[in-house]
C-alpha positions as CSV (number, residue, x, y, z in Angstrom):
1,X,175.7,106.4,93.6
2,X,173.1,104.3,92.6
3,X,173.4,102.0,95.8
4,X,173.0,104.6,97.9
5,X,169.9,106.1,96.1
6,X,167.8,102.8,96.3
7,X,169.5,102.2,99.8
8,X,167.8,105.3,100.9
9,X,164.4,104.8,99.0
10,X,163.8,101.6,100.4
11,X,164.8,103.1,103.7
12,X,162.1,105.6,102.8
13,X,159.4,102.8,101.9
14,X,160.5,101.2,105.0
15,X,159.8,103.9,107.4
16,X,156.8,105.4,105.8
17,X,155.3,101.4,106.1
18,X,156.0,101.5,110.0
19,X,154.4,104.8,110.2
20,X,150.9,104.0,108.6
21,X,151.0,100.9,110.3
22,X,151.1,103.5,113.8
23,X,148.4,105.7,112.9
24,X,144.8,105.5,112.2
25,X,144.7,108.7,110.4
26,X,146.4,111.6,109.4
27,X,145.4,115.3,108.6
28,X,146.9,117.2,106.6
29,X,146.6,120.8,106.3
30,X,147.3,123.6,103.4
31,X,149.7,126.1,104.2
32,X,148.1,128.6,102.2
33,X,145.0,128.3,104.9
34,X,146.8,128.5,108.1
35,X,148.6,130.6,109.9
36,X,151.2,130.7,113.1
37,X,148.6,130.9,115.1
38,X,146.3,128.4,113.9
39,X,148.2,125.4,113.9
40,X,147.8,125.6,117.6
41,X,144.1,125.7,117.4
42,X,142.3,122.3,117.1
43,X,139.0,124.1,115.6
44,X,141.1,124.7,112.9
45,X,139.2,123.0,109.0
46,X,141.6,120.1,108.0
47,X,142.2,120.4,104.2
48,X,142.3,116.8,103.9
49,X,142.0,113.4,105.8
50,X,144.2,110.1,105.1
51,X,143.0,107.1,106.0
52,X,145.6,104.2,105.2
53,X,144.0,101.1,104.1
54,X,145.1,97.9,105.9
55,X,147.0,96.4,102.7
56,X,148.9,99.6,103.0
57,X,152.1,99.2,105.7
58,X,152.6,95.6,105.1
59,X,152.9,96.6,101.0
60,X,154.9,99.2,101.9
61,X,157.7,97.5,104.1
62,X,157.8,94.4,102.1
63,X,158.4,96.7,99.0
64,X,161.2,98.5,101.2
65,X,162.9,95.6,102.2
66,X,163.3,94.4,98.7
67,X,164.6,97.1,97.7
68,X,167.2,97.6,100.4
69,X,168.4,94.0,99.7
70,X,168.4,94.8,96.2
71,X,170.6,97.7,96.9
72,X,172.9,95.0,99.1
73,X,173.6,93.2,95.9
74,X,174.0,95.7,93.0
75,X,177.9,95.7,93.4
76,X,178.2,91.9,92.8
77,X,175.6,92.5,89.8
78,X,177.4,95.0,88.4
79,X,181.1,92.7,88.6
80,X,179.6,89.8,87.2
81,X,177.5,91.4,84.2
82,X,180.8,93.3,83.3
């Protein structure tokens, strides 16, 4: 269980790196403020801006990857601690 939970957050870390090294910016919008039809209209007032700083991906994936090899090795840790 516990492999599979830091298999998938590193995963997680791992993809979310590769996508903010992709965009530029994101907008994200409330769903309190919007409607069906707004979402299709561009006029529409973003609720808030994110704008990745440049440490941010590589942190990100690096942090992932350890964490995925981490999750690799937690049954031998496990056997040899007892």
């Amino acid at each position: 269980m516990w492999r599979a939970f830091f298999l998938a957050l590193g995963a997680m870390m791992v993809i979310v790196g590769i996508e903010t090294l992709v965009i530029d910016s994101a907008t994200i919008y409330s769903a309190s403020n919007l409607s069906g039809t707004e979402l299709a209209d561009t006029n529409a007032s973003p609720t808030r801006v994110v704008k990745p700083e440049e440490w941010m991906p590589w942190t990100a994936m690096s942090i992932g990857t350890i964490v995925v090899l981490y999750a690799f090795t937690l049954p031998q840790r496990w056997k040899a601690g007892g």
